[in-house]
C-alpha positions in Angstrom: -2.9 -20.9 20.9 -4.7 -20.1 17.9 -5.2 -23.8 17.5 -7.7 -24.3 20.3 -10.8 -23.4 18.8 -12.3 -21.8 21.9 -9.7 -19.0 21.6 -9.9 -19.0 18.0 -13.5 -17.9 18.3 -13.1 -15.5 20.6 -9.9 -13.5 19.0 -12.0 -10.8 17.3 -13.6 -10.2 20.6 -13.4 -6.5 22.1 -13.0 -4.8 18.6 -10.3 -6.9 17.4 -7.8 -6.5 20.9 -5.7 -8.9 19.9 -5.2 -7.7 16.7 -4.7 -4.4 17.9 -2.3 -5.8 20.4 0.0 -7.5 18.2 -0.1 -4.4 16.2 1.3 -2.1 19.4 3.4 -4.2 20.3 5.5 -5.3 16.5 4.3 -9.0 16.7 3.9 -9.6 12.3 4.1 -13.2 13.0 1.0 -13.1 15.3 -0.9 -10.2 13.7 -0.4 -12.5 10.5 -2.3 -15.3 12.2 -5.2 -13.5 13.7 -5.7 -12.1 10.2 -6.3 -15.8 8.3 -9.5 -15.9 10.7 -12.1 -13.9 8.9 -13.9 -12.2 11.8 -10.6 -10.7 12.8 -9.8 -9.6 8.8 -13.4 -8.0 8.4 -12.9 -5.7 11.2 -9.6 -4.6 10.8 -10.0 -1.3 11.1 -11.9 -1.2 14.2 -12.2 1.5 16.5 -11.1 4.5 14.1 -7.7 1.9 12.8 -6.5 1.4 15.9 -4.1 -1.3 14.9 -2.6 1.3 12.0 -2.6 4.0 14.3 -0.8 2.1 17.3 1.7 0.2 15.0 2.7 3.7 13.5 2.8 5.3 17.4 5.0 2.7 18.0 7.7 2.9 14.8 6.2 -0.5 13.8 7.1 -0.1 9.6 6.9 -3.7 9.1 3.9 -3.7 10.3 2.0 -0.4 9.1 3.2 -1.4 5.5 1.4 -5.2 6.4 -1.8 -3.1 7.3 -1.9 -1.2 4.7 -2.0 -3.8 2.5 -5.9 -3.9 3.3 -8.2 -1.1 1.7 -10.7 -1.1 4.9 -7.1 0.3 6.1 -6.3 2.7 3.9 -9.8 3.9 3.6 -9.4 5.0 7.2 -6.0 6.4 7.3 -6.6 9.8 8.2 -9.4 9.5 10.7 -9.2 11.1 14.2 -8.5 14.3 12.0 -5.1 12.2 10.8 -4.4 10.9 14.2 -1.5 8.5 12.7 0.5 10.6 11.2 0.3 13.4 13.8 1.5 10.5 16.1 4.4 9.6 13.8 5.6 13.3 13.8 5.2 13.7 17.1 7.6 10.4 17.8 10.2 11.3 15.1 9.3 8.2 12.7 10.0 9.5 9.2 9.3 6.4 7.3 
């Protein structure tokens, strides 16, 4: 899909959803392509790091470590007064 140019365009749309998405949800192959379009790498931590946050809710290792590859990432790590790794506690993922 991320061949048809309209959608291409559009897949930083709503604060990087499909990113965030992907990210929920354990899809590396398809976070991995939204990320080689620029709009959708230079707001990767949109809405407080959702995508970190929601991929360490969810026991996603692979990829949280993927994430945090990106300093816009780690610069945010502990916002929502460390939201991500209250969640992570909270839902027994020690990694």
């Amino acid at each position: 899909l991320l061949s048809i140019p309209a959608i291409k365009q559009k897949a930083a749309n709503s604060n990087n959803q499909a990113l965030r998405n992907a990210a929920e949800n354990g899809h590396l192959e398809i976070m991995q392509e939204l990320l080689m379009i620029p709009a959708v790498k230079s707001n990767i931590a949109a809405k407080r790091n959702d995508a970190f946050v929601m991929a360490v809710q969810n026991g996603h290792l692979v990829i949280m470590r993927e994430l945090l590859t990106f300093s816009d990432v780690k610069a945010q790590v502990a916002t929502s007064n460390n939201l991500a790794l209250r969640l992570a506690i909270e839902n027994g993922h020690l990694e």
